[in-house]
Backbone as CSV, one residue per row, in Angstrom:
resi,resn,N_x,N_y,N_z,CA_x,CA_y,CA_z,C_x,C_y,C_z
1,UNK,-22.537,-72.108,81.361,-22.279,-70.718,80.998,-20.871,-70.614,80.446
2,UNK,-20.736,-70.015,79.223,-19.472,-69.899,78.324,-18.847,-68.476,79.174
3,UNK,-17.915,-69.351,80.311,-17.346,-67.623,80.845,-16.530,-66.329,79.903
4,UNK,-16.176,-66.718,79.111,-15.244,-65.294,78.315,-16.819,-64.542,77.871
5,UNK,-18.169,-64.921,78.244,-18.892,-63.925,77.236,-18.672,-63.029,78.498
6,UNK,-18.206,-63.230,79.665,-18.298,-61.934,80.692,-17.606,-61.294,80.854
7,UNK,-17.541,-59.778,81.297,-16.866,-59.060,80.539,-16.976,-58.641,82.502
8,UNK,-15.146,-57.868,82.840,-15.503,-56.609,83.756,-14.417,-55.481,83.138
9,UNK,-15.511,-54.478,83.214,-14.987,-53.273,82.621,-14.469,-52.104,83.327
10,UNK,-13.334,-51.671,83.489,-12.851,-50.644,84.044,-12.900,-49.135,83.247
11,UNK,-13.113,-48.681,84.754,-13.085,-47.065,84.203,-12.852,-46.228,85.388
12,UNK,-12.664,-44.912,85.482,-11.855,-44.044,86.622,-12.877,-43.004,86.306
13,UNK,-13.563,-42.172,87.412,-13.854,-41.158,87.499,-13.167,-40.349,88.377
14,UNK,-13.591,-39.150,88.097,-12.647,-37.653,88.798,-13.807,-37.101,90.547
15,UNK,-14.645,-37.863,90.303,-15.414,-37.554,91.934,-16.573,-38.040,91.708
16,UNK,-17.360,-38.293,93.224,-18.483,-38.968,93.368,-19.535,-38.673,92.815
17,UNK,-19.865,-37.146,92.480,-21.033,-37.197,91.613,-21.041,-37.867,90.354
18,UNK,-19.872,-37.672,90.071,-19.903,-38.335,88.445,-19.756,-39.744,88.521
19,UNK,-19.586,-40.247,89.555,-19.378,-41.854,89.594,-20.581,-42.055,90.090
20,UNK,-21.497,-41.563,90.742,-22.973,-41.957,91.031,-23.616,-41.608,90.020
21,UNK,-23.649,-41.040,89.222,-24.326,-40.679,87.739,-23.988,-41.916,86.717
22,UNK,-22.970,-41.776,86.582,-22.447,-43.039,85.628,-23.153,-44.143,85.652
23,UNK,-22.616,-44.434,87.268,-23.222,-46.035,87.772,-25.128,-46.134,87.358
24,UNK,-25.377,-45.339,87.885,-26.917,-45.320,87.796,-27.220,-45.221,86.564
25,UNK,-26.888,-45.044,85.399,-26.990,-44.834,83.826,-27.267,-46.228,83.250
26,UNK,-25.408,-46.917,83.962,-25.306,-48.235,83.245,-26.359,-49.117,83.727
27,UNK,-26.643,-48.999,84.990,-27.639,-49.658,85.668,-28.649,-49.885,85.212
28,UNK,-29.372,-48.302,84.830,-30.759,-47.959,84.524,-30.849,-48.598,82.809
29,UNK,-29.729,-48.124,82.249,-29.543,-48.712,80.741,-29.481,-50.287,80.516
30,UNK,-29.492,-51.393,81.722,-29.132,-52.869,81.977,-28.406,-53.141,81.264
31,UNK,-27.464,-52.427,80.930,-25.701,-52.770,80.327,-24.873,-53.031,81.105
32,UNK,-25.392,-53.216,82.538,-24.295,-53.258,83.580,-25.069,-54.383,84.823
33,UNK,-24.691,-55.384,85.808,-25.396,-56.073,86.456,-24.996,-55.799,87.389
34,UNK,-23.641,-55.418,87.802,-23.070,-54.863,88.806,-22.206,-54.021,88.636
35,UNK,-21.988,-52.848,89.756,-21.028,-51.733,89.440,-20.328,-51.791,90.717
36,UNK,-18.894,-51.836,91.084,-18.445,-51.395,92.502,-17.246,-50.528,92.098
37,UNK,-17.777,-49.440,93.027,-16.538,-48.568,93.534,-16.156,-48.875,94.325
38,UNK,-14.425,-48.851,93.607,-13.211,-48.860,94.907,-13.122,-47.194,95.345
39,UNK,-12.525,-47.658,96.063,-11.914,-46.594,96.742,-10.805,-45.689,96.094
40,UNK,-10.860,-43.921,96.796,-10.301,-43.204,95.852,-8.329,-43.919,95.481
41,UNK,-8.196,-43.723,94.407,-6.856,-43.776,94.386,-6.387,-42.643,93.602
42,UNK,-4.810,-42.537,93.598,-3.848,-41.818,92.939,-3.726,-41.721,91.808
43,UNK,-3.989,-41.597,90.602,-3.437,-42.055,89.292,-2.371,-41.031,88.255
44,UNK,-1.288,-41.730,87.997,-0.691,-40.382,87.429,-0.021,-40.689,86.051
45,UNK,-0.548,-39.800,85.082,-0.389,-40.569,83.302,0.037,-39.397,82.813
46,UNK,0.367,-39.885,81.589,0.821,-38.747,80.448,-0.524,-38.132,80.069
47,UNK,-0.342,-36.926,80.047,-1.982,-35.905,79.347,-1.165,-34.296,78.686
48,UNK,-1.612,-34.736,77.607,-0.827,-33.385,76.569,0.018,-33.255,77.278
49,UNK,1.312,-33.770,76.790,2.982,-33.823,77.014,3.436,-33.582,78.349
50,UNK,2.294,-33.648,79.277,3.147,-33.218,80.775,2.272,-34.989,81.715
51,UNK,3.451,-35.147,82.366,2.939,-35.917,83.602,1.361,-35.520,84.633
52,UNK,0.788,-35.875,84.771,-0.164,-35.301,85.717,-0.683,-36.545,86.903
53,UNK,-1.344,-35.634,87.916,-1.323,-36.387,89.129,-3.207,-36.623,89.109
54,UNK,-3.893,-37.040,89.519,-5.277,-37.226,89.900,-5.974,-38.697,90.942
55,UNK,-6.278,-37.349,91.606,-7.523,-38.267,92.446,-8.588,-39.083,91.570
56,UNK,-9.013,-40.040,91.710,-9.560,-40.870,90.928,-10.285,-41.837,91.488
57,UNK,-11.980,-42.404,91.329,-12.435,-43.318,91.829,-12.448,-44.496,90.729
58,UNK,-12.269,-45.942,90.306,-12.267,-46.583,89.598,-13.572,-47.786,90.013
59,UNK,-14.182,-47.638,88.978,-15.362,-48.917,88.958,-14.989,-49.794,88.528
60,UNK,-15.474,-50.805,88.673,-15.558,-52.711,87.802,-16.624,-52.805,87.735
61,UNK,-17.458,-52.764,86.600,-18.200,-52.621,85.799,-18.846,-54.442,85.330
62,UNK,-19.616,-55.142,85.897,-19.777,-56.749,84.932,-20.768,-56.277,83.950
63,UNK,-20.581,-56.584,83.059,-21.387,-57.051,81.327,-20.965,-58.052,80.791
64,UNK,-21.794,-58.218,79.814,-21.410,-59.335,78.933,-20.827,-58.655,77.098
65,UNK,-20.439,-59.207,76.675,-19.848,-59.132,75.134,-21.058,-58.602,74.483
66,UNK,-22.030,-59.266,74.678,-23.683,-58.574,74.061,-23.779,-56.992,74.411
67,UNK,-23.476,-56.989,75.359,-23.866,-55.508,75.809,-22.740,-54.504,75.444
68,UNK,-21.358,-55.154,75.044,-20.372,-53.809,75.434,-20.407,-52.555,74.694
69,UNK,-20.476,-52.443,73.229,-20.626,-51.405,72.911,-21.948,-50.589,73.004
70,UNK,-23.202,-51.269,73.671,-24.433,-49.783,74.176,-23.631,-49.719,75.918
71,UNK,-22.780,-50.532,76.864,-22.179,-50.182,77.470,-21.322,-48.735,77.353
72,UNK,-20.224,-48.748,76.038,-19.258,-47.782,76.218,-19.948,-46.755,75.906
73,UNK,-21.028,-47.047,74.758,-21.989,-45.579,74.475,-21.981,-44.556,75.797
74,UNK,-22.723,-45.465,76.519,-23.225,-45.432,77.649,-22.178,-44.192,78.623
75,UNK,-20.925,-45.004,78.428,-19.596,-44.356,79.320,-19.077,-43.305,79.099
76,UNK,-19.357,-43.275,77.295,-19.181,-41.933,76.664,-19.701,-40.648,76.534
77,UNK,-20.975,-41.278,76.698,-22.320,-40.228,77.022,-22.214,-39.413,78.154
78,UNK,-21.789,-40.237,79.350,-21.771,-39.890,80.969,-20.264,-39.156,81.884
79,UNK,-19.130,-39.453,80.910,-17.826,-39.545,81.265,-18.046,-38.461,80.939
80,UNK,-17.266,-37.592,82.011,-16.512,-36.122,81.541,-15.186,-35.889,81.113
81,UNK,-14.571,-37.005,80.956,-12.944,-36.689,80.345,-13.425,-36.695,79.224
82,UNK,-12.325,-36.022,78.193,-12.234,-36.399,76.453,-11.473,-37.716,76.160
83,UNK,-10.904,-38.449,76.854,-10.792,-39.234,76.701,-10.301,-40.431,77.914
84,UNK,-11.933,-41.106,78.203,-11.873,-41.878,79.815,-11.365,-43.321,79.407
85,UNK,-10.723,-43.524,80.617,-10.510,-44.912,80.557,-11.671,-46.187,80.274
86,UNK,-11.416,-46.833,79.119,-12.504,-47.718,78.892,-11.965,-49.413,78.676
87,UNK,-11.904,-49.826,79.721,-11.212,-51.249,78.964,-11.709,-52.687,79.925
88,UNK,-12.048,-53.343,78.710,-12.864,-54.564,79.018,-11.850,-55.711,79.490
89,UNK,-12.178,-56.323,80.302,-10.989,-57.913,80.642,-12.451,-59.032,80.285
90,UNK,-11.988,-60.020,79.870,-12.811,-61.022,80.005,-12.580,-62.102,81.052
91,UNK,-13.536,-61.998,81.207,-13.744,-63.382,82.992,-13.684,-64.415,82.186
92,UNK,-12.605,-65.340,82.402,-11.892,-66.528,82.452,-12.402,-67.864,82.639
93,UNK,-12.868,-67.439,84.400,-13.491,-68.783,84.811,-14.182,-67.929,85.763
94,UNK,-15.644,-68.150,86.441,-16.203,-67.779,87.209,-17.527,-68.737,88.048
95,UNK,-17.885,-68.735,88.705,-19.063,-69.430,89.668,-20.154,-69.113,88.706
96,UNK,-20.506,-70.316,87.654,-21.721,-70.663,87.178,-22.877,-70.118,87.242
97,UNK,-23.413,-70.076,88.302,-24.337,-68.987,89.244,-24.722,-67.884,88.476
98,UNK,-23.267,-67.489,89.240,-22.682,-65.588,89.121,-22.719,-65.211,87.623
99,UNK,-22.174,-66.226,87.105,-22.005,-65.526,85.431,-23.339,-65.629,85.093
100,UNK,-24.100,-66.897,84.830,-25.333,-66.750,84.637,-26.439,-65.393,85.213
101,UNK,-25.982,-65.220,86.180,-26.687,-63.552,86.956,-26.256,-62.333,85.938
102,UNK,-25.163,-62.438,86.197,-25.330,-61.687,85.014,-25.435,-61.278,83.777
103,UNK,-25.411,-62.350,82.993,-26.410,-62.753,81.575,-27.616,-61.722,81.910
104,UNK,-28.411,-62.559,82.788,-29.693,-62.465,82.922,-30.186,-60.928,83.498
105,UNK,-29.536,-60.246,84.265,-29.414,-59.235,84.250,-29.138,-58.055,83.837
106,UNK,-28.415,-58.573,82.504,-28.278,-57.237,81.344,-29.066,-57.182,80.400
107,UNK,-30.152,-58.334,80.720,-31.127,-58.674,79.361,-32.448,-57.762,79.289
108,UNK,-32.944,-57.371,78.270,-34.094,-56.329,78.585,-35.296,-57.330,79.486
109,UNK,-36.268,-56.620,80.142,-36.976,-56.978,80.671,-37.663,-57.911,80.060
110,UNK,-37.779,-58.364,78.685,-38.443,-59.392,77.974,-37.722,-60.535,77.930
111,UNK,-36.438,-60.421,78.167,-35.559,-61.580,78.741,-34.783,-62.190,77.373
112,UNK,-34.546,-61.658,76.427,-33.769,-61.915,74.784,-32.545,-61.922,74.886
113,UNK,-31.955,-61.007,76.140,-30.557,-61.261,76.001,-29.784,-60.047,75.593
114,UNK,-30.173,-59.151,75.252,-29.742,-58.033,74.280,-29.966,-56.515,75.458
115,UNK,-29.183,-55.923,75.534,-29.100,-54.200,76.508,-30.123,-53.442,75.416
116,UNK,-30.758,-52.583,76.135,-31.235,-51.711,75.781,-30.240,-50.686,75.432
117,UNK,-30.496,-49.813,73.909,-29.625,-48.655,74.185,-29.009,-47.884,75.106
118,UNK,-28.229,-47.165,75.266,-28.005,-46.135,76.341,-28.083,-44.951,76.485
119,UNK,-29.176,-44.648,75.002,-29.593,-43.138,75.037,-30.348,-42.561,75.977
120,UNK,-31.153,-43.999,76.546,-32.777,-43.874,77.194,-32.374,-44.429,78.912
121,UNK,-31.316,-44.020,79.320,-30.481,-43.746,80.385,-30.153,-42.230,81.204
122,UNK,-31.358,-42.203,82.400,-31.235,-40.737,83.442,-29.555,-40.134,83.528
């Protein structure tokens, strides 16, 4: 397994409904093989010229390079900011296994390799 095709993707939501919506999207859309929420944190950034403070839950998101952009569709579709955090790291080196899992898990049910859109995502 060529590890850089794996991708974990970060993103921050503003509360649990919207992070259980999300998750279940990417899921349901198999653009995503695994999703974990951390725990809430603090986050505090520039937003139209003033400092601001927010509660924030952040996911790690695994995909692969095949999937990322019906992924961000996906994030864009579901995210309620105008503009959410979206940013991919590529996995380096990982347990053979694991990366292979998730290949195989973002692949449509016919097994090609390729995500289904993310229009056709609850």
């Amino acid at each position: 397994m060529d590890a850089p095709q794996v991708l974990v993707v970060i993103t921050t939501l503003p509360d649990e409904d919207s992070a259980t919506a999300l998750t279940r999207a990417l899921l349901e859309a198999r653009v995503a093989a695994c999703v974990n929420r951390l725990p809430a944190c603090e986050s505090q950034y520039w937003w139209q010229g003033a400092i601001e403070t927010a509660r924030e839950l952040p996911l790690l998101i695994k995909t692969t390079r095949a999937c990322y952009d019906a992924l961000e569709a996906v994030i864009r579709q579901h995210h309620p900011y105008d503009v959410p955090e979206i940013v991919a790291l590529p996995v380096q080196a990982g347990l053979p296994a694991y990366l292979d899992w998730v290949v195989q898990q973002t692949a449509t049910p016919g097994g090609n390799g390729n995500a289904r859109a993310g229009n056709d995502a609850a």
